[in-house]
C-alpha positions in Angstrom: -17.3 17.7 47.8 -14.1 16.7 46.6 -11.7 16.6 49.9 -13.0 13.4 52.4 -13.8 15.2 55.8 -10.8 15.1 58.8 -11.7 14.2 61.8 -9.1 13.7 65.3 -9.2 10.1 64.9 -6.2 9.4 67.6 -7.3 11.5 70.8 -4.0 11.8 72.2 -2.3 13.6 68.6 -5.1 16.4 69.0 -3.7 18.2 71.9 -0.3 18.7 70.7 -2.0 19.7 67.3 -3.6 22.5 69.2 -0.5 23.7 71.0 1.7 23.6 67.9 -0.7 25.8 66.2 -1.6 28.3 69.2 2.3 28.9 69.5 2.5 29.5 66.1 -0.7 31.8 65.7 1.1 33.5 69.0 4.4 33.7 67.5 3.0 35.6 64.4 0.9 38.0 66.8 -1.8 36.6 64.4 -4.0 36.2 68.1 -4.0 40.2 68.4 -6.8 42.4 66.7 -5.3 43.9 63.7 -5.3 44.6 60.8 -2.9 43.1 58.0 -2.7 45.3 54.4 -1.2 42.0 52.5 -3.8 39.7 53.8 -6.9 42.6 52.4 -4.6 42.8 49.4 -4.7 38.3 48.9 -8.7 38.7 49.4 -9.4 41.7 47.1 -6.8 39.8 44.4 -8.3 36.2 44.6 -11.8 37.6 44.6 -11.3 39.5 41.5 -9.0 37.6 39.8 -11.8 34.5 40.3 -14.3 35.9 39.6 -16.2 35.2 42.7 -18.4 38.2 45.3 -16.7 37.0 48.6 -13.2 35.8 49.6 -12.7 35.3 53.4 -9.0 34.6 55.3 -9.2 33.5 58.5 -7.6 32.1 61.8 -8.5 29.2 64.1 -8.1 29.9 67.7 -9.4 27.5 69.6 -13.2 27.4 69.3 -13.8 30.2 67.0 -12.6 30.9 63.3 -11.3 34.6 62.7 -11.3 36.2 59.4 -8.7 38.5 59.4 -9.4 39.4 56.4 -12.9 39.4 54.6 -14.0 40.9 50.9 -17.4 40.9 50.0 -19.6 39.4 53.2 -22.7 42.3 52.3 -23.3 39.4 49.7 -24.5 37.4 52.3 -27.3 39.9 53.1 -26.9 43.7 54.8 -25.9 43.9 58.4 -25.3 40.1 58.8 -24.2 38.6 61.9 -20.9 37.0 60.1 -20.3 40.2 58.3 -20.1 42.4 62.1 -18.7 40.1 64.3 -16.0 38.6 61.7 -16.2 35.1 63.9 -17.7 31.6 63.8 -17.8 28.8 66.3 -15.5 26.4 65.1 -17.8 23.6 64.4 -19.8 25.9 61.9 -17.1 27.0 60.1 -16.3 25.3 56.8 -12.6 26.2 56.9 -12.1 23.9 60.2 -11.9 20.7 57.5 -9.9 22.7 55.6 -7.4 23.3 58.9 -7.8 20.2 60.5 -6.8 18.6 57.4 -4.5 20.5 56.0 -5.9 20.3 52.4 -8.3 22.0 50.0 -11.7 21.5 50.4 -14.2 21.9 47.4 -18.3 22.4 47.1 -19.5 22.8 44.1 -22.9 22.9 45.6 -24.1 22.4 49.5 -28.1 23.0 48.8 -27.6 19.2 46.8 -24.7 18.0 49.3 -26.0 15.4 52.5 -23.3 16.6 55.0 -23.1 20.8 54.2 -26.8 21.2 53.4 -27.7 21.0 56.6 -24.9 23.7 57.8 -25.1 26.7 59.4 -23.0 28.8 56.4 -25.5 27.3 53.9 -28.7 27.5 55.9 -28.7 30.9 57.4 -26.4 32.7 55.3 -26.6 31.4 52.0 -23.5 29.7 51.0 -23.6 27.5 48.0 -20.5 27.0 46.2 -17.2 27.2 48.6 -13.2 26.5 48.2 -11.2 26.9 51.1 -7.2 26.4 50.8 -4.7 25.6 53.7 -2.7 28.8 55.3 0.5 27.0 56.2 3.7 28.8 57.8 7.2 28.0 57.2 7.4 25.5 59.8 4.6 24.0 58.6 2.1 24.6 60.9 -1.3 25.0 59.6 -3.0 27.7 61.4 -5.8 28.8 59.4 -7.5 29.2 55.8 -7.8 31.1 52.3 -11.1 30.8 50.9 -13.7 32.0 48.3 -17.4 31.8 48.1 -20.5 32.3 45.8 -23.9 32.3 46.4 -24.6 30.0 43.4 -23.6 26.5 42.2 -20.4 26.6 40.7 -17.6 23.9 39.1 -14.2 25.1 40.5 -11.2 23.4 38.1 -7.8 22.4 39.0 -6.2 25.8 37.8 -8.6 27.9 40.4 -7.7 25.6 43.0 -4.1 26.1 42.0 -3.9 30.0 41.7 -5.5 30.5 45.3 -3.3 27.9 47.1 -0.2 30.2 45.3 -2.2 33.2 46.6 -2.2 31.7 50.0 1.2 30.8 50.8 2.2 34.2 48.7 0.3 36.7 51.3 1.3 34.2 54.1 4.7 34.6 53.1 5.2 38.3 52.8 3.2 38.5 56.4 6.3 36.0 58.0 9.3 38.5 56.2 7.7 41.2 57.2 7.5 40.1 61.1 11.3 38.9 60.7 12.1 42.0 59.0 10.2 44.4 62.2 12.4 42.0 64.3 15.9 43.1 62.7 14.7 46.1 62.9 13.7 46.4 66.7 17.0 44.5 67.5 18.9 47.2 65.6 17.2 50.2 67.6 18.0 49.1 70.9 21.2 48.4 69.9 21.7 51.9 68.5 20.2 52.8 72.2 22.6 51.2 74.0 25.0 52.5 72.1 23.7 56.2 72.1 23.4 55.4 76.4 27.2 54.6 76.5 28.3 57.6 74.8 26.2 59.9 76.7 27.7 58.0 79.9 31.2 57.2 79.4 32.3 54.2 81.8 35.3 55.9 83.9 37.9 53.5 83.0 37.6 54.0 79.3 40.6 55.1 77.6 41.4 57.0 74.5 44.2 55.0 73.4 43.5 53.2 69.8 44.8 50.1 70.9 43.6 49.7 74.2 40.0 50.8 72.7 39.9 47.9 69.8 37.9 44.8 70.1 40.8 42.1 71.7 40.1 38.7 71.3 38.5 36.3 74.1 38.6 32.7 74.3 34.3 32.7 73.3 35.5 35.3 70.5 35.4 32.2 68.1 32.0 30.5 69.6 30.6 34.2 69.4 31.4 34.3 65.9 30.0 30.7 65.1 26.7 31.6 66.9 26.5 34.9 64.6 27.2 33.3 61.5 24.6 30.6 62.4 21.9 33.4 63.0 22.4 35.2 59.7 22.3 31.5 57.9 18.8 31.4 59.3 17.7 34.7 58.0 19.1 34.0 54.8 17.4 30.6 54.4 14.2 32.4 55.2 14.6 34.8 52.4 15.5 32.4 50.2 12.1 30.2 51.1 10.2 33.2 49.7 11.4 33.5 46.2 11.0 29.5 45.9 7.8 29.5 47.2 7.3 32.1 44.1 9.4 30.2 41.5 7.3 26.9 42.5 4.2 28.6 42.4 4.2 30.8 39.4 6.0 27.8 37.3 2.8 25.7 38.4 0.6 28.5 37.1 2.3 29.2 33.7 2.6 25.3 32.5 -1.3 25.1 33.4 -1.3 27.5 30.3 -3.5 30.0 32.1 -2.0 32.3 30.2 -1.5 30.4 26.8 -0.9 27.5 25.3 2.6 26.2 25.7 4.8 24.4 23.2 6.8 21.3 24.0 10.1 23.1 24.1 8.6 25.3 26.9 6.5 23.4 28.5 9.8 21.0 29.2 11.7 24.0 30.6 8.9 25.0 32.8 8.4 21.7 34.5 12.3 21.7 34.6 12.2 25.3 36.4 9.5 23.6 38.7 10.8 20.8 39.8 14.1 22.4 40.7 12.6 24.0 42.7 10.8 22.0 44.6 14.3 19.9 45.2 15.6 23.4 46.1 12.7 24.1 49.0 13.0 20.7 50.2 17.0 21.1 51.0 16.2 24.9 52.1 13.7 23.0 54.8 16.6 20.6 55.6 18.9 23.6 56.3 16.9 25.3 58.6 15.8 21.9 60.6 19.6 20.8 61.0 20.1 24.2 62.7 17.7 23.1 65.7 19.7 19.9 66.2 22.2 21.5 68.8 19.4 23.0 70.8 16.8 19.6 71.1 19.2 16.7 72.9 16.6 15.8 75.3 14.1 13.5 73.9 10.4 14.6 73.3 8.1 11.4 73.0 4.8 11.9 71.3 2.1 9.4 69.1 4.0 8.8 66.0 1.8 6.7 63.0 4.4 4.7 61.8 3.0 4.3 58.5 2.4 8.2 57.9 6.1 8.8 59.3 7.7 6.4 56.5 5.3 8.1 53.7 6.6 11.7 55.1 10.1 10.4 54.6 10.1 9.0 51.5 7.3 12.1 49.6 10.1 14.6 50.5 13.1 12.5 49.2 11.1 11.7 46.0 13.0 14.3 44.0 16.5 13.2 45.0 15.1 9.7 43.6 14.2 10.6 40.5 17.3 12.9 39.7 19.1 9.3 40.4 16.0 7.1 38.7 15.3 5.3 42.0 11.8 4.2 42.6 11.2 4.3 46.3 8.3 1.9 48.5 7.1 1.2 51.8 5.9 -1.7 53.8 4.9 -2.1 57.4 4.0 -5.1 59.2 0.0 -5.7 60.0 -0.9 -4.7 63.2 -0.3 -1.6 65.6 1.3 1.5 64.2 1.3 4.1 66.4 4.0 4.3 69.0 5.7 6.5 71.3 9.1 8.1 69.7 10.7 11.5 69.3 8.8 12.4 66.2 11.2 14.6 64.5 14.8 13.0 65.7 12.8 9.5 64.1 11.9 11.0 61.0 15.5 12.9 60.2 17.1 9.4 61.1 15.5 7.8 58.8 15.7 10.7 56.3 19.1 10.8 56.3 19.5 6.7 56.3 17.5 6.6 52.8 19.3 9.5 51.8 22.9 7.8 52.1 21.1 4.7 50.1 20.1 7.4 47.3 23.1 8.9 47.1 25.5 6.1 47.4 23.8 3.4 45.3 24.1 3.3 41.6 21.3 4.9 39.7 17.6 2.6 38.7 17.3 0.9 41.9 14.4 0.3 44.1 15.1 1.4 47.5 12.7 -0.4 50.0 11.7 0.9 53.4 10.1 -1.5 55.7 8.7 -1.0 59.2 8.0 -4.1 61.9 8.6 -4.0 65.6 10.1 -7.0 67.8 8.8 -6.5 71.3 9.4 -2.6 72.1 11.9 -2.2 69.6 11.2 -0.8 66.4 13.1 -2.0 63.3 13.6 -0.6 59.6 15.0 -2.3 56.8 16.4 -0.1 54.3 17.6 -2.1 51.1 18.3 -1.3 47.4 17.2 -3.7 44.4 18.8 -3.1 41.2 17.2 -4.7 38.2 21.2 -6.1 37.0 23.2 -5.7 39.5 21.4 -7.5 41.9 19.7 -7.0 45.6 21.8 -5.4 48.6 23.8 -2.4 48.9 26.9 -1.8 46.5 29.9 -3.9 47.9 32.4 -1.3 47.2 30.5 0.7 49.7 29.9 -1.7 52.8 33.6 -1.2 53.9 33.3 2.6 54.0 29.8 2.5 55.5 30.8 0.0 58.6 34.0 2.1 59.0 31.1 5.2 59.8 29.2 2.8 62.0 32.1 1.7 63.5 33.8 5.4 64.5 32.6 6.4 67.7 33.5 10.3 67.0 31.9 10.4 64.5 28.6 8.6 65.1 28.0 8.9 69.1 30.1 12.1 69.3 29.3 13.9 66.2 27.8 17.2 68.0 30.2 17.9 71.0 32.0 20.4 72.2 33.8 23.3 71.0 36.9 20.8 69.8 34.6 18.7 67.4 32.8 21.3 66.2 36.1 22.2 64.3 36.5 20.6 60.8 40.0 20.3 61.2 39.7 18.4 64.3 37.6 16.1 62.5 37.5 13.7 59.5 34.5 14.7 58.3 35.8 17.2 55.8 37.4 14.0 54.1 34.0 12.2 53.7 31.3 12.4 50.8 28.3 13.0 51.2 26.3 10.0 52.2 29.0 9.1 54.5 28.1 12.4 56.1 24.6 11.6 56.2 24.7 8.2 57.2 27.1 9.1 60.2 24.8 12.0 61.3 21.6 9.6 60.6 23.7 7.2 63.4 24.3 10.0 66.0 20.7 10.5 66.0 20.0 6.8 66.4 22.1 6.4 69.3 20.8 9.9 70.4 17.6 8.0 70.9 19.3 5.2 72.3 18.9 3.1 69.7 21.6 1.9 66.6 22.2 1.4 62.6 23.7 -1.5 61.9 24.6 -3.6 58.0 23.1 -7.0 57.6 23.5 -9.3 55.4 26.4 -11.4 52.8 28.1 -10.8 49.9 25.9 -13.3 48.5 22.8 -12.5 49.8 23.4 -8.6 50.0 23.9 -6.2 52.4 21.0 -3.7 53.8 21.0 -1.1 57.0 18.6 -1.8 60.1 17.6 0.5 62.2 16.7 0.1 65.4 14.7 2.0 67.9 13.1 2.0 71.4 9.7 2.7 71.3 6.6 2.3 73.7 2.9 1.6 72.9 0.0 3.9 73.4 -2.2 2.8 76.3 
């Protein structure tokens, strides 16, 4: 086994794990009895393109595990239980680790294993050799599992591993456009019903003059247009996720040289190809949070790990780094790390804090997060450490950074009303961009009821704290 086992090691997280993924499952209509032609077509594919006599995809919901999908279960013997009811209890199934986790699990071998050789898969029904891959959506729920199986020992390598964690999030993929795309499409129809129902039954007061009969501007005319244009943005972020998640994915394949041996030259492009996109995804996932931002001003307090929040952070800033050569590190104080905060307002203030330190320090620095609390109040120290020029954050930047802090409209008041909203009723057209993001990272401080502040000298150097209310778990 190659993946440590997962277990729900902080009671009060596992609930709202549950509940995120049962909406999600619900959302997809993934809890209805169905069947799905691209999920067959990811187990037929991975089971032949493997090598391997059974591929399996499955759900979790609640206490069972549902294959959706299932290629090759006569394997297991004629007539099997598995094979006719398509269902496990949770605690049998193999791909729960695989869920709970979110990760790959391998077994190379669970007759010679001392946890899976006493398991139900490999003592009634055969199962030797197992690899079982994470089925995450686009919000990143984890909701159930991709996996292959042989009835002999058997080494899976890195490339294997690789090809059916593409396959996954390829079929998982197409199975999200395709619900958005049956959306538009039942949206359109009752539209064109509406439509068809006012012609049939003209309103009395109608008119056939041109003019009176044109669309006349209302004073929500412009908030009707803003909410439209905010709607299509999200459609078209979600089609773009799709071809990324392809560019990533098949880039990964080819500079495995699964298909040949690459030279230098190519092998350079190709990890160029897939590293852009990967920065690409990550601001694509950005886009489509900020656009929730407006809709979540009441606080939701849940367990947040400190230490996994701050590692979160920084993994999906790492590319931004190292376009700019920063390094980036993490530190928290000894002692308790799980608190009560708003988990996502926390972790897209302190995204956007580090962000306005990578984009407004000069490149090769060290950028240093660290985490301590005084009392209930949580504190981060964000700093920079260049090798020449020195610790603290550039001094041609401190004036225009406490100007930010300073502004009111911009930091308390940066989401309003209709007014704001307007660029040109605003200054924020005028600012680069980590003065936007360090003015929006302070509007979701105070949201929280909590502040971003500089400390420091010139001669010591300057850093940003931030400062949060938080609460202990009983």
């Amino acid at each position: 086994m190659s993946r440590p086992l997962f277990c729900h090691w902080q009671k009060d997280i596992a609930p709202e794990i549950e509940n995120k993924r049962k909406d999600a499952i619900a959302a997809l209509g993934l809890d209805l009895e169905k069947t799905i032609p691209v999920f067959d077509e990811a187990t037929q594919t991975a089971a032949d393109s493997l090598n391997v006599p059974i591929c399996c995809l499955g759900i979790l919901i609640e206490e069972e595990y549902k294959m959706k999908s299932a290629y090759g279960l006569s394997h297991l013997g004629l007539m099997n239980d598995l094979a006719i009811s398509r269902k496990i209890p949770r605690q049998d199934a193999f791909a729960t680790y695989v869920i709970d986790s979110s990760n790959y699990l391998t077994i190379n071998n669970t007759l010679t294993d001392s946890f899976f050789s006493y398991s139900l898969l490999a003592s009634q029904y055969g199962i030797v050799a197992y690899l079982g891959v994470p089925l995450i959506t686009e919000t990143g729920e984890c909701i159930g599992c991709l996996e292959i199986i042989d009835t002999k020992p058997r080494q899976f390598i890195q490339t294997e591993i690789n090809f059916l964690m593409i396959t996954a999030r390829w079929c998982l993929a197409e199975y999200e456009r395709s619900i958005i795309k049956n959306s538009l499409h039942l949206n359109f129809d009752k539209k064109e019903t509406k439509n068809k129902s006012q012609k049939d039954f003209p309103e009395t007061e109608c008119t056939s003059s041109t003019d009176e009969l044109a669309i006349k501007p209302t004073p929500n005319s412009e908030k009707y247009i803003r909410e439209l244009s905010f709607q299509l943005l999200n459609q078209l972020i979600q089609k773009l996720s799709i071809p990324l998640t392809s560019i990533i994915g098949m880039s990964s394949v080819l500079k495995q040289g699964i298909y040949g041996q690459l030279n230098s030259k190519q092998a350079e492009y190709l990890q160029i190809i897939h590293d852009s996109g990967q920065e690409m995804s990550i601001l694509v996932d950005e886009i489509a949070k900020l656009g929730n931002v407006k809709s979540e001003v009441n606080l939701e307090y849940v367990p947040v790990d400190l230490e996994n929040l701050g590692t979160q952070v920084l993994q999906s800033l790492e590319s931004s780094a190292q376009n700019k050569e920063h390094t980036l590190r993490l530190s928290i104080e000894p002692g308790k790390k799980i608190w009560n905060l708003d988990r996502e307002k926390a972790k897209k203030t302190l995204y956007y804090l580090v962000n306005t330190i990578i984009e407004g320090s000069r490149s090769g620095g060290e950028i240093h997060l660290h985490i301590s609390h005084r009392g209930d109040i949580l504190k981060i120290s964000c700093r920079v450490n260049h090798p020449w020029l020195g610790e603290g954050i550039s001094l041609e930047k401190i004036g225009l950074y406490e100007e930010v802090l300073n502004n009111k409209e911009l930091s308390s008041n940066l989401i309003g009303d209709e007014d704001r909203l307007n660029p040109e009723n605003t200054n924020l057209s005028n600012l680069d961009y980590d003065l936007v993001c360090l003015s929006f990272s302070a509007y979701l401080a105070n949201l929280q009821g909590g502040s971003i502040y500089l400390q420091g000298s010139v001669e010591s150097g300057y850093r940003f704290i931030l400062s949060l209310p938080i609460s202990p778990m009983d």
